[in-house]
C-alpha positions as CSV (number, residue, x, y, z in Angstrom):
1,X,76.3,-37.7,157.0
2,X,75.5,-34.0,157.2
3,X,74.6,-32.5,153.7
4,X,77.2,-29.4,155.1
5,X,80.0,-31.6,156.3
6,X,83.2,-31.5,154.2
7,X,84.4,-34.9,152.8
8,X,87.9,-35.3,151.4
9,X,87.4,-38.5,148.9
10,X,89.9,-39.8,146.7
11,X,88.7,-40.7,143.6
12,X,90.5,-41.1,139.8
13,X,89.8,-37.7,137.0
14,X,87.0,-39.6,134.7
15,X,86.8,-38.6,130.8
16,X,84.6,-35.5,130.3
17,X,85.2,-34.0,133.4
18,X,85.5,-30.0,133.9
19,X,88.2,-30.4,136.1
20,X,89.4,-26.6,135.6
21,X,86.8,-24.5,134.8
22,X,88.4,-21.3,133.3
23,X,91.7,-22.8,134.1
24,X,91.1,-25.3,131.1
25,X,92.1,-28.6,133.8
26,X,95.2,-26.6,135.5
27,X,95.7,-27.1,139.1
28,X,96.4,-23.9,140.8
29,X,98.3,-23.3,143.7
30,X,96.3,-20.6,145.1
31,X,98.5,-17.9,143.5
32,X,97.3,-18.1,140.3
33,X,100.4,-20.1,138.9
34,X,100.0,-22.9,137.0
35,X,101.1,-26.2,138.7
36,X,100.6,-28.9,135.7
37,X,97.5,-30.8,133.6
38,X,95.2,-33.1,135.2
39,X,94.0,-35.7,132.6
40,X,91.4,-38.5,132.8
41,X,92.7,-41.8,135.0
42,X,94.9,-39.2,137.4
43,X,94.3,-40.0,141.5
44,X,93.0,-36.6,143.3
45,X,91.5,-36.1,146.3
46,X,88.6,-34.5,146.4
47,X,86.5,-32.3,149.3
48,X,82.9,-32.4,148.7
49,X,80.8,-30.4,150.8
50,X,76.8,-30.3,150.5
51,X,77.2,-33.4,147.4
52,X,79.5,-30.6,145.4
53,X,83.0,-31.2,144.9
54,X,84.2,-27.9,146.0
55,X,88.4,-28.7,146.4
56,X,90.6,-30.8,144.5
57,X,94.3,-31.9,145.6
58,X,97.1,-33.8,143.8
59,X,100.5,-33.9,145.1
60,X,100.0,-31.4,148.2
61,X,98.5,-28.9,145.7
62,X,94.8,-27.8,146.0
63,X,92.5,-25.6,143.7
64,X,89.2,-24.4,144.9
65,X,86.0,-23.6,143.3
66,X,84.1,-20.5,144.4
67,X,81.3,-22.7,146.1
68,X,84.1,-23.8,149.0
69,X,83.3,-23.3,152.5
70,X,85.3,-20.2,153.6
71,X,86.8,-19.2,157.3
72,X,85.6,-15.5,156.8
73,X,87.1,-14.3,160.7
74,X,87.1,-10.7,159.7
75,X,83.3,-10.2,160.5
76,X,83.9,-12.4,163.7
77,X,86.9,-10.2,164.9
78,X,84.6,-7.1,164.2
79,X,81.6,-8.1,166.1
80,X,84.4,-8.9,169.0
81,X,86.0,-5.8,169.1
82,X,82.6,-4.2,169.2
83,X,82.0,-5.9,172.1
84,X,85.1,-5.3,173.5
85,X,85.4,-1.5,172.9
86,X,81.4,-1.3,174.0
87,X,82.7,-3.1,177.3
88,X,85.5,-0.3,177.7
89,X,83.5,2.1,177.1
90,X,80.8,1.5,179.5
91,X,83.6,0.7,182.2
92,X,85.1,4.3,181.6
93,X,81.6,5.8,181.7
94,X,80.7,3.9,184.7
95,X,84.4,4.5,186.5
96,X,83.9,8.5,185.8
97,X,80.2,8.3,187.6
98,X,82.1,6.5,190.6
99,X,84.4,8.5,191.0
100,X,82.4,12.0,190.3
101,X,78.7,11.1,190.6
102,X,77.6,15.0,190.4
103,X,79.6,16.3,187.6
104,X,80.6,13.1,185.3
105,X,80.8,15.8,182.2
106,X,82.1,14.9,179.5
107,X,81.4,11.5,180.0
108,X,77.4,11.4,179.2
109,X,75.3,9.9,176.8
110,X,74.8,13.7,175.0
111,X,76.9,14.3,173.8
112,X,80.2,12.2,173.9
113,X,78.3,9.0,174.5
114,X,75.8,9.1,171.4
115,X,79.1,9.9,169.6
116,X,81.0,7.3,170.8
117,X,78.7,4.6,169.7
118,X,78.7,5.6,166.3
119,X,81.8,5.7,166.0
120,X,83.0,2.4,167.8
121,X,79.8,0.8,165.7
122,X,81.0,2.8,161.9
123,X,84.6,1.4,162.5
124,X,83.7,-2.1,163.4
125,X,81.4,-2.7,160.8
126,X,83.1,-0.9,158.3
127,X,86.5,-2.2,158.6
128,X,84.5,-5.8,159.2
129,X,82.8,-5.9,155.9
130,X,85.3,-3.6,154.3
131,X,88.0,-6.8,154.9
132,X,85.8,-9.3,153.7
133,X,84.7,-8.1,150.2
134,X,88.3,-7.3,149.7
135,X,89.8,-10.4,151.0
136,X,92.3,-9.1,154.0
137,X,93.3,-11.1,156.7
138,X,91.0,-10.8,160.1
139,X,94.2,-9.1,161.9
140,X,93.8,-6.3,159.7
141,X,90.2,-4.9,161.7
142,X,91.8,-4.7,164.9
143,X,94.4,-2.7,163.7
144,X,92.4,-0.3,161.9
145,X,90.1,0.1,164.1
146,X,91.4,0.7,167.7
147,X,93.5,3.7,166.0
148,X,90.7,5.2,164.5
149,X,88.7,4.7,167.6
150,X,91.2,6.3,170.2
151,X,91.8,9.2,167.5
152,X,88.2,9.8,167.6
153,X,88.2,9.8,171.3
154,X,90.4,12.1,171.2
155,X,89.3,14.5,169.0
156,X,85.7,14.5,170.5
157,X,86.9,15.0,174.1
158,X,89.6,17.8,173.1
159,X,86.7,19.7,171.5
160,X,84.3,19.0,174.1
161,X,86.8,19.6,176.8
162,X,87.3,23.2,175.2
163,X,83.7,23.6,174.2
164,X,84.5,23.7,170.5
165,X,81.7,21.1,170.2
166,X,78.1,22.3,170.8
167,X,75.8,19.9,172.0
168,X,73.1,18.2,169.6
């Protein structure tokens, strides 16, 4: 068995255990309520995961201890839409030099590229590590950052369009 694998076991609550930590042996249902006493001889299940029981479960209700493998998405949906919004920008950049190969300005590296970059990587990492040290939902990245993307887009190539923007 893989020290990282998780293994639900069921196994009976033995005298002296620290079933609850700060919780003082309460099961919680994930919102912080109370969900009744678990005293020596009760079944559980148990997940252990790297020889640590890191989840217990009676009666459909599970508490967690801080050690418990976590699905953190938010970081994976950042590093995708990075790669998306990289992707669509390089197909706009490259779509402008197709279609005007002698004057593609706005659309160069300096300065609305360089720009760009930093932008699309700020937001993406931001809102990424921003939602998982606070605990939001993955589908919260996405929809932060593609608005504040295209308003940044927008704002660059409005003031470089009317040459409010000085090059750097």
């Amino acid at each position: 068995m893989d020290a990282g694998t998780l293994v639900p076991q069921a196994f009976a609550v033995g005298a002296g255990w620290d079933v609850g930590g700060a919780d003082d042996g309460a099961a919680s249902d994930g919102h912080g309520r109370q969900q009744g006493q678990l005293k020596p001889g009760d079944q559980v299940t148990g997940t252990i995961w790297r020889r640590t029981i890191v989840a217990l479960s009676k009666d459909g209700v599970r508490q967690h201890t801080s050690e418990a493998p976590r699905d953190e998405l938010q970081m994976n949906a950042a590093l995708g839409l990075l790669a998306g919004l990289l992707a669509a920008l390089t197909f706009v950049f490259g779509a402008v030099r197709l279609v005007r190969p002698r004057s593609p300005e706005p659309f160069t590296w300096d300065p609305y590229g360089r720009r760009m970059l930093i932008t699309v990587l700020s937001a993406c990492f931001g809102a990424g590590l921003l939602t998982v040290w606070a605990g939001i939902p993955w589908p919260t990245v996405p929809a932060v950052v593609v608005p504040v993307v295209a308003y940044a887009a927008g704002v660059m190539y409005r003031g470089l369009h009317h040459g409010v923007a000085g090059r750097t």
